[in-house]
Residue, then its C-alpha position, 0 to 999 in steps of 0.5 A: x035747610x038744604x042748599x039747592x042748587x042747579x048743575x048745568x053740564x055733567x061732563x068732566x067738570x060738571x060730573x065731577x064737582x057736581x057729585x061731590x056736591x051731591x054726596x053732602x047731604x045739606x045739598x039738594x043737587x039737580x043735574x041739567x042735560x040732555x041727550x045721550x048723557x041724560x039718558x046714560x045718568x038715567x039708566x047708570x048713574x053718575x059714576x066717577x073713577x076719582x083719585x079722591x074715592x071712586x063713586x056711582x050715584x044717583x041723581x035728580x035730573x032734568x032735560x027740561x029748563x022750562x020745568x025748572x022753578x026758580x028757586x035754587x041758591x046757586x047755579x052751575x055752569x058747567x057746559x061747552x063754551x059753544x052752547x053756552x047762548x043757547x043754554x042762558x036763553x033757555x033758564x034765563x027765567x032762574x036768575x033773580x036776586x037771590x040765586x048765585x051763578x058761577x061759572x066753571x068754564x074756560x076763558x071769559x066768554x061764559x062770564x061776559x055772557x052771564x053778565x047779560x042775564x045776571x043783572x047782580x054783578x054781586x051774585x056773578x062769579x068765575x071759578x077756576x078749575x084745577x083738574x084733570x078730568x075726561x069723559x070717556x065713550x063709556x060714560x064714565x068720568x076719569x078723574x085722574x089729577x088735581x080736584x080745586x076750584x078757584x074763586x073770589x073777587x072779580x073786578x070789586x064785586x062778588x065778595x060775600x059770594x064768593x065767600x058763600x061759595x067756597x063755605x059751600x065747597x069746603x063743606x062737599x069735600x072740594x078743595x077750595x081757594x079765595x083768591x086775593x087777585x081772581x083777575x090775574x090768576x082767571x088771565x093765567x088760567x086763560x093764557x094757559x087754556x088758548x095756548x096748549x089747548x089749541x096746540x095739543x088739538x093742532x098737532x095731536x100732541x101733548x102739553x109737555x111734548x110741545x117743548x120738544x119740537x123747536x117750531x111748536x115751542x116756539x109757537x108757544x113762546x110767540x103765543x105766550x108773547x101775544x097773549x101777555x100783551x093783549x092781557x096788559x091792556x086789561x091791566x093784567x101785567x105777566x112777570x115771572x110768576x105767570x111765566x113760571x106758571x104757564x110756561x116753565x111748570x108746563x114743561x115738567x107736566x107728563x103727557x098732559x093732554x087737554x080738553x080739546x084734545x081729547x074732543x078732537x081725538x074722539x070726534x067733537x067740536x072743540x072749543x078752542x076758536x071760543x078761546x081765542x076770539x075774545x082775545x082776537x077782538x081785544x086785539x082789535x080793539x086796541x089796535x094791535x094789528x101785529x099781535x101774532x094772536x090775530x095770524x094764529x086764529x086764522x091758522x085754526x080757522x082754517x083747521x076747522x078747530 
């Protein structure tokens, strides 16, 4: 019996994962999107240059949520943080007690609006990626480092799932990892993302570049410093660990260049403001009015990032 399964999203992260999915054939993968992609995967394919093996297929597409049955085991998330309401609105009628969604995006913005549709909390997961992917104008994913995605529990629910979810993984050739603490390591990955992400689409630089210019490092300092305290009221703690990894590791990374910047340099609406409100309204809510993350967001407001 094949394991169906919905892809929201073919970009960097939902081409990439998503076609691995397709190469195993116990899967049945339909890809949903619209637009210019839907019509390049129509014509072209998908095609991924991939450091793990290059490949060009085809696949099932749709450009219509309404057509869409409910009866897939597992949907993916894979879109901009900015279209997100749009897209749960248009396939709410797919989430039912037998489906299991996971999101692949950036941050907790995707998950805390998952959690309006999917009345299961079980069946709701977060995954983590770790990878170096882009879409580039030809079409064409660039797959250029790093491939996992990390999952697990989240707040005490989600256990079987997750379990299913990295089986399902394994089976397809992607590397994945069942975290023992999925809510520290999801604030890791998200202090990481708000930090350098809007950095690298602010000043047009590089992750690891950002260290050679004393004002911007010591923005990412000031940054890292905000970020740490709003995650404690989450009953997140950062130690040396988390520093190492998103600070000191960052510093060796050559030229990494994030998604904002690249949608930034070619012309698109980034997600950065995604990133930091949820943090913003943290913030807020626990009454940390000099938390430097609040002047921070009104510095990329005015950006337009």
């Amino acid at each position: 019996m094949q394991n169906k399964i919905l892809v929201c999203g073919a970009g960097a992260i939902g081409g990439y994962f998503g076609g691995r999915l397709v190469q195993n054939p116990r899967n049945d993968v339909t890809f949903l999107t619209r637009g210019s992609s839907c019509k390049n995967l129509k014509e072209n394919g998908l095609r991924v240059i991939s450091i793990q093996g290059d490949f060009n297929i085809k696949i099932n597409i749709s450009n219509d949520p309404s057509s869409l049955c409910p009866d897939f085991d597992y949907i993916f998330v894979c879109i901009k943080l900015y279209d997100t309401p749009g897209l749960l609105e248009s396939i709410k009628h797919l989430f039912n007690d037998n489906v299991i969604t996971v999101t692949l995006q950036n941050g907790l913005y995707g998950l805390e609006e998952l959690k309006k549709y999917v009345s299961d909390r079980n069946k709701l997961l977060q995954g983590i990626c770790r990878i170096s992917s882009e879409l580039k104008p030809d079409g064409i994913i660039y797959h250029t480092a790093l491939g996992k995605i990390i999952t697990g529990e989240y707040e005490d629910y989600g256990k079987d799932a997750s379990k299913k979810l990295c089986s399902l993984l394994t089976e397809s050739g992607i590397k994945s990892i069942l975290s023992d603490d999925l809510k520290r390591d999801i604030w890791v990955k998200y202090t990481w993302n708000a930090i350098y992400n809007s950095l690298t689409a602010l000043h047009m630089k590089s992750a690891d570049s950002l260290f050679n210019n004393e004002n911007t490092r010591n923005v990412v300092f000031k940054l890292y410093d905000a970020i740490k305290e709003i995650a404690g009221t989450q009953g997140v703690i950062f130690g040396g660990k988390e520093y190492k990894l998103i600070i000191t590791d960052t510093m060796s990374l050559p030229h990494f260049q994030t998604s904002a910047y690249y949608d930034r340099r070619n012309g698109k609406k980034t997600e950065v403001q995604y990133f930091l409100t949820y943090l913003k309204t943290l913030a807020v809510e626990y009454n940390l009015e000099n938390n430097y993350l609040i002047e921070f967001s009104v510095i990329i407001e005015n950006e337009g990032l």
